[in-house]
Structures are given as C-alpha cells and as structure tokens.
N, C-alpha and C positions, 0 to 999 in steps of 0.2 A: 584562500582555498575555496574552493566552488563547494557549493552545498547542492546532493542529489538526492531522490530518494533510492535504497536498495531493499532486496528485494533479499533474504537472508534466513539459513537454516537455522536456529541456535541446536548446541547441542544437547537438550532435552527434546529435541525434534521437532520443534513448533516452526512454522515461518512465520515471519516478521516483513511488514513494510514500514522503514522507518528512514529517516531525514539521516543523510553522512554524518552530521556532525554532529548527532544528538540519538548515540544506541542505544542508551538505554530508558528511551519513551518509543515506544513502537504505534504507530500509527493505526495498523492492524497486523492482529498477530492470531495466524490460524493453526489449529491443532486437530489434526488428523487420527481418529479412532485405530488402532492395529488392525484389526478390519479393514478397515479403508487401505492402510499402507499396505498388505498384502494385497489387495486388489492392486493397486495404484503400480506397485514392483518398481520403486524407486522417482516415480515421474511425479514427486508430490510439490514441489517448485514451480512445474511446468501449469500442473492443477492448479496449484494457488494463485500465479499469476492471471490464468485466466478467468478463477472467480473474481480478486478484484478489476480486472479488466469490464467482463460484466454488469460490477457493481457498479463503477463508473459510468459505463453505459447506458444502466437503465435511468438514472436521474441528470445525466448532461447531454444524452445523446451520444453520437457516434466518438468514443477515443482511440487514436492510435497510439497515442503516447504519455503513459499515466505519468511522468513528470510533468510534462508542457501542463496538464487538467491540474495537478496542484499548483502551479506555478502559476496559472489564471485566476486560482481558487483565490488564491494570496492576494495577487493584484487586486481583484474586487475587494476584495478583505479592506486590503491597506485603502482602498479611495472612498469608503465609506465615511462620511463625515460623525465623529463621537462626540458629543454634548455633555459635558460632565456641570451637573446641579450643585 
C-alpha cells in the first residue's frame, strides 16, 4: 500500500493533515472559529491547504507539492547518521 499524505475534514469540523496509513496522529490539524466559517461559506479545505502550503513555504522555499516536501523531509531524516552512547 503506498503511504500519502491527505488532507481531511473530520466531523467535528477540524482539518487534518495526516499520513494514509496512520488517522489517527494528524500532522497538523486546523480549526476554524464560526466566525471564520461564515466568512469562509464552505471553502475552509481550500483555506487550510493553502495555510499549510504557505507554511511550507516559508521555511523550505518554493513547494508545489506538499507530499514530495515531506517525502524529502523523511529522506534527510532517515540519512542522518544516529550515535547511540
């Protein structure tokens, strides 16, 4: 099974980004004031992706495609060499 990340309403209205194979640790999980969702009139997915899109952004530079940015994150991750005393 290929492992992505998605990008997810749950139904207490929050979104979520989290790993396919693993729902219930959410990566980031944003929640929007009633406030906001009235303003927002349903496009609150569209807004979320584009805050973390953003957030991405500002600390890696230009992403078009927030998998591929985790999927680099991991790579560096995993080639770090660990020393255990």
């Amino acid at each position: 099974m290929t492992n992505y990340l998605e990008l997810a309403q749950l139904p207490d209205g929050s979104i979520v980004l989290r790993r396919s194979d693993d729902q219930d640790n959410p990566i980031v999980r944003i929640e929007f004031s009633n406030e906001s969702k009235d303003f927002l009139q349903g496009q609150e997915l569209v807004v979320a992706k584009e805050m973390i899109r953003a957030g991405i952004e500002s600390v890696s530079g230009n992403v078009s495609d927030v998998d591929e940015f985790f999927e680099k994150q991991r790579e560096n991750f995993s080639k770090k060499q660990n020393t255990v005393h």
